[in-house]
C-alpha positions in Angstrom: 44.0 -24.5 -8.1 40.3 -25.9 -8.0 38.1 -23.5 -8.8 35.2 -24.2 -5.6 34.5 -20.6 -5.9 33.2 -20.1 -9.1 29.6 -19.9 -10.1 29.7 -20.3 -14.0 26.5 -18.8 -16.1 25.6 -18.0 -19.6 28.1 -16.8 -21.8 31.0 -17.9 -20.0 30.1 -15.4 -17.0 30.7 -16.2 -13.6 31.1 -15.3 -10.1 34.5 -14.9 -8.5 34.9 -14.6 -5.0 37.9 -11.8 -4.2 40.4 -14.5 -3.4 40.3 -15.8 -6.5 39.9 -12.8 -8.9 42.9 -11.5 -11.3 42.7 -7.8 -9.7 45.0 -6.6 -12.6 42.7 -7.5 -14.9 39.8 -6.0 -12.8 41.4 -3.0 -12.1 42.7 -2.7 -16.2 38.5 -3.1 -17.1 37.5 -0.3 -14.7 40.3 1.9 -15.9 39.2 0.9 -20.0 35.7 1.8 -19.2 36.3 4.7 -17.4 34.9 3.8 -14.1 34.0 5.3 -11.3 36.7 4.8 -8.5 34.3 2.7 -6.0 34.8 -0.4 -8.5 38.2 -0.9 -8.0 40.6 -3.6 -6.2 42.2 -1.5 -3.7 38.7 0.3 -3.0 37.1 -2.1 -2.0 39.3 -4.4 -0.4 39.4 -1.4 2.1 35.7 -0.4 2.5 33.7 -3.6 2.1 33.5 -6.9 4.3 32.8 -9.0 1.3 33.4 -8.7 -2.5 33.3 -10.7 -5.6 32.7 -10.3 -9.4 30.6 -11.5 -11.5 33.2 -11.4 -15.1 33.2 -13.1 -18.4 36.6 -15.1 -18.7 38.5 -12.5 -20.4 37.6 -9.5 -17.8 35.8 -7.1 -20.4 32.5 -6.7 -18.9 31.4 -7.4 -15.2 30.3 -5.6 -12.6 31.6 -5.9 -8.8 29.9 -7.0 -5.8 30.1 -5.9 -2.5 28.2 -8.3 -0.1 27.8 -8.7 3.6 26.7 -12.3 5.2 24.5 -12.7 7.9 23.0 -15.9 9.5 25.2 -17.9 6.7 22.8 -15.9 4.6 24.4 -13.6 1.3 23.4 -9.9 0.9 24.3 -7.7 -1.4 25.4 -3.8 0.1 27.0 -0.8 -0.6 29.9 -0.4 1.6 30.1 2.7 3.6 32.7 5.8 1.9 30.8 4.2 -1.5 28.1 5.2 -4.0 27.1 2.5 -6.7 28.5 -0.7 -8.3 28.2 -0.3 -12.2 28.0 -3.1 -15.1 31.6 -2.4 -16.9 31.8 -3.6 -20.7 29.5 -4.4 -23.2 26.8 -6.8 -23.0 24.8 -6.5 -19.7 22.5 -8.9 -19.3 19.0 -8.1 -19.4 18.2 -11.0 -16.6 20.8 -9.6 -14.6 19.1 -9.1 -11.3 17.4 -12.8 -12.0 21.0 -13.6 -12.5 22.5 -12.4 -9.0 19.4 -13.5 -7.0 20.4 -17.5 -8.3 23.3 -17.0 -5.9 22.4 -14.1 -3.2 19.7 -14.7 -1.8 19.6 -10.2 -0.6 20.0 -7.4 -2.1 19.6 -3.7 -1.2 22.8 -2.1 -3.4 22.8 1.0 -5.4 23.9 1.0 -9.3 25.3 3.6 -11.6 22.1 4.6 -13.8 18.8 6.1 -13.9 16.6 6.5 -10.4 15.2 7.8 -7.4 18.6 8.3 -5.3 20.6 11.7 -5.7 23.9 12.5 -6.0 25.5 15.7 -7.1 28.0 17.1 -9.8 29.5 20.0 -10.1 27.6 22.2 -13.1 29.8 24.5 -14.7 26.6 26.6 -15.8 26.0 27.6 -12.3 27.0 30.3 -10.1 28.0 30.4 -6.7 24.7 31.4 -4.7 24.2 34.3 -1.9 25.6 31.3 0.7 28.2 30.3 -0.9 29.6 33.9 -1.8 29.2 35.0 1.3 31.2 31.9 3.0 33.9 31.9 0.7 34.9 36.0 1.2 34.4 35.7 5.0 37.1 32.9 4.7 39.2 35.1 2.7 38.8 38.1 5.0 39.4 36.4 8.4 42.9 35.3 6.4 42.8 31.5 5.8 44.9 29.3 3.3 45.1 26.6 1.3 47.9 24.0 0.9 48.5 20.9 -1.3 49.7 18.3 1.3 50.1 15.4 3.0 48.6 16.5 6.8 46.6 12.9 6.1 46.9 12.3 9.9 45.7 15.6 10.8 43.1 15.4 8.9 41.6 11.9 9.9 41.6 12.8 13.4 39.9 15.9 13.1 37.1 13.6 11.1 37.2 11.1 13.7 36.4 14.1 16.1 33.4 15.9 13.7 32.0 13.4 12.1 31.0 10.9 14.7 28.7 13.9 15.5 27.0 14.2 12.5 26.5 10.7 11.5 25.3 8.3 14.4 26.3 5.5 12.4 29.5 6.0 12.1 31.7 4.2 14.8 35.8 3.0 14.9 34.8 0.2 12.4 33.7 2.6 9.5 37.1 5.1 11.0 39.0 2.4 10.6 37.4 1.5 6.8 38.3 5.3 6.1 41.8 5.5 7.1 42.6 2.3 5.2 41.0 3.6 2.0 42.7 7.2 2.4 46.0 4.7 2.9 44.8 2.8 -0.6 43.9 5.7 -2.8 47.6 7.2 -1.4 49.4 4.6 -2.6 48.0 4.2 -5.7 48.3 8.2 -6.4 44.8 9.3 -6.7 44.7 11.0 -3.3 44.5 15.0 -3.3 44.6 16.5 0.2 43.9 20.0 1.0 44.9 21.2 4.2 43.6 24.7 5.5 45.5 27.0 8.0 44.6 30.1 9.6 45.8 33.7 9.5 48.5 32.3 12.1 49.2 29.3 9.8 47.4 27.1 12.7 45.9 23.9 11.2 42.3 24.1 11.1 41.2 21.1 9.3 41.5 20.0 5.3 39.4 17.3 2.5 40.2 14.7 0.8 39.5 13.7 -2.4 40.0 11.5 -5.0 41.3 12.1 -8.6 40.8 9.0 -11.2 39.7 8.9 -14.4 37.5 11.7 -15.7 36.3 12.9 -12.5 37.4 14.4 -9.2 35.4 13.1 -6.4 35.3 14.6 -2.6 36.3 11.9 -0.2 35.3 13.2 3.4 36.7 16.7 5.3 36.9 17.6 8.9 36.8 21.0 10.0 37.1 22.8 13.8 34.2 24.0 14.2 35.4 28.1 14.4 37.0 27.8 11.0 33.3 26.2 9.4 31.9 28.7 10.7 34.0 31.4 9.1 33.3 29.6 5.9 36.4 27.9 5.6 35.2 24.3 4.0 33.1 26.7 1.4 36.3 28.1 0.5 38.5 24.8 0.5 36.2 23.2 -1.4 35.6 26.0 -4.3 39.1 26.3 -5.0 39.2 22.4 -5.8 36.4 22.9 -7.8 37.6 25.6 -9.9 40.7 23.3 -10.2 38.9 20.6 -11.8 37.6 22.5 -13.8 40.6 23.7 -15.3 41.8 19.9 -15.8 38.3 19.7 -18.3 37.2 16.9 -15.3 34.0 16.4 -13.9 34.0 17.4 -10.1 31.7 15.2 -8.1 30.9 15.8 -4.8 30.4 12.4 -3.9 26.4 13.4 -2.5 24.4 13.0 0.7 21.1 11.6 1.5 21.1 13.9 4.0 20.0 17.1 3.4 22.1 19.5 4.8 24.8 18.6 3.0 22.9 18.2 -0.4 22.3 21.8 0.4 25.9 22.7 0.7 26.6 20.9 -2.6 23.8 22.8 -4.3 25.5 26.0 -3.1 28.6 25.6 -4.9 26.9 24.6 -7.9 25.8 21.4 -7.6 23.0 19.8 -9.9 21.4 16.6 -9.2 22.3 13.3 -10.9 20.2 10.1 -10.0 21.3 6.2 -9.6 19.3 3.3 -9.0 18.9 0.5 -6.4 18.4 -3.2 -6.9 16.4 -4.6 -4.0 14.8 -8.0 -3.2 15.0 -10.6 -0.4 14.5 -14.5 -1.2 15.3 -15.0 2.7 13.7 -17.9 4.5 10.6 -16.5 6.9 12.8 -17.9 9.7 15.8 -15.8 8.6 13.3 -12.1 8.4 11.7 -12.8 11.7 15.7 -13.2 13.0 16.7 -10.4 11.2 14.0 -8.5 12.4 14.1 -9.5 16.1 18.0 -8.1 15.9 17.2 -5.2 14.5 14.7 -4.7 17.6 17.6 -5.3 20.1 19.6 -2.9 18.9 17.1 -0.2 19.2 
C-alpha cells in the first residue's frame, strides 16, 4: 500500500492518518504507558471527526491527534466527552508544537500536563463536606438504591433529556458521539454503569463511567430531576468513589469548566489537577475573516 499519508520527521517520526495506523499497536503503547483512556482507538474513533498520530516506526512514543477541517483548512481539537491528548513514551520532542504546526496549520487542543485548565480527582485526604453529607443521607432516607447494570438505554435517554438543558451546545451530533462511545467502552469492558431506583424500585436515572488502567473516570449521568433533588447523584456517585478507592485506583471525575459542577466535584472530595493547551493559528487572513464571518451567522 503507498504510503500518501504519511508525513515523515526527525527520528523516524511521522504522522499517520487513522486509516492507515496499526491500532493494536496504538492501543498496546497507551495501555504500556498507562494512559489516560481518551488516547485510545476505539475512543476516538467514536468521539472525534478526525484523528491521526504522530508515532515513531515501532509505536513506543507518540501522541494522538484529534483534528477537525474547515475550509480545506487542518485544526487541531479536543473532541467533545474528552479531556487532553498526552505524548506517550520516551523522548518528546522539545520542538513539538513547531513540529505539528509544519502540518496543521490550527490548533486550540488540551494536553496532559502542567496549566491553567482544571480538572478534578478524587483526594483520599478529604472529607465529604456539609453538602455532600447532607445529600447523600437524604438519598438514603427517602429509600433509593444502587445497582450494577446494564440499564445503558435508560440511562442515555434520560441524558438526552437533562443534559440538552444544561449544556447549549450539546445537540443529536454530540448524543450520537456519546451513545457510540458508551457502545465502544462496552465492548471493550471498561464500562461500569450504575443505575439508581427508588423506594418503589422505579428507575430514576444512573452514571457511567469508565474503568482503564489506574484510574476510574466518570463518563456522564442523567438524573430525573425529583431524585437530584433528593440527593440521589451525590449518593450514586460516593458509593463509586469509595469503590475505587478500595481497588487502590485513582477516581477522576472527569471535571467541568463549568462551575457548578466543579463545585459538586469539590464536594465529594475533589482537588484540582491542571492540564495545558497548545494554541496557535498560521491561517491565511482570508481563512480568519471566513471563519469569523461564520461564527457571526451563527449567532
Amino acid at each position: 500500500m503507498k504510503n500518501i499519508n504519511l508525513l515523515p520527521f526527525q527520528n523516524r517520526m511521522k504522522i499517520i492518518e487513522r486509516a492507515y495506523i496499526d491500532v493494536v499497536k496504538w492501543d498496546q503503547l497507551v495501555d504500556r504507558e498507562n494512559g489516560l483512556v481518551f488516547n485510545c482507538s476505539y475512543y476516538l474513533d467514536a468521539v472525534a471527526e478526525n484523528w491521526c498520530i504522530y508515532v515513531n516506526e515501532e509505536y513506543t512514543s507518540g501522541i494522538a491527534l484529534p483534528y477537525v477541517v474547515r475550509l480545506k483548512k487542518k485544526k487541531l481539537y479536543t473532541p467533545i466527552f474528552s479531556r487532553t491528548t498526552e505524548w506517550l513514551g520516551s523522548n518528546c520532542p522539545k520542538d513539538l508544537e513547531k513540529v505539528l504546526s509544519e502540518w496543521f496549520p490550527m490548533a486550540s487542543i488540551a494536553i496532559r500536563g502542567n496549566g491553567e485548565l482544571i480538572y478534578q480527582e478524587y483526594d483520599p485526604t478529604a472529607e465529604l463536606n456539609t453538602q455532600a453529607k447532607r445529600m447523600t443521607k437524604k438519598a438514603e432516607k427517602c429509600g433509593y438504591s444502587i445497582q450494577v447494570g446494564k440499564d445503558i438505554d435508560s440511562i442515555l435517554k434520560t441524558i438526552e433529556v437533562e443534559l440538552p438543558k444544561k449544556v447549549k451546545s450539546i445537540g443529536s451530533s454530540s448524543l450520537n458521539a456519546l451513545k457510540e462511545l458508551v457502545k465502544a467502552i462496552d465492548d471493550k469492558g471498561f464500562l461500569l454503569v450504575k443505575s439508581v431506583y427508588d423506594a418503589q424500585n422505579k428507575f430514576k436515572g444512573g452514571l457511567f463511567f469508565i474503568e482503564y488502567n489506574d484510574r476510574v473516570i466518570y463518563l456522564k449521568g442523567g438524573f430525573e430531576q425529583q431524585a437530584k433533588k433528593d440527593g440521589a447523584m451525590y449518593y450514586a456517585m460516593y458509593q463509586e468513589i469509595q469503590e475505587t478507592m478500595s481497588k487502590g485506583k485513582v477516581f477522576d471525575f472527569g471535571g467541568s469548566r463549568v462551575q457548578g459542577v466543579r463545585n459538586f466535584n469539590q464536594n465529594l472530595g475533589g482537588r484540582d489537577v491542571h492540564y495545558s493547551m497548545l494554541n496557535w493559528n498560521n491561517s491565511p487572513e482570508w481563512y480568519k475573516v471566513a471563519h469569523k464571518m461564520a461564527k457571526m451567522m451563527k449567532g
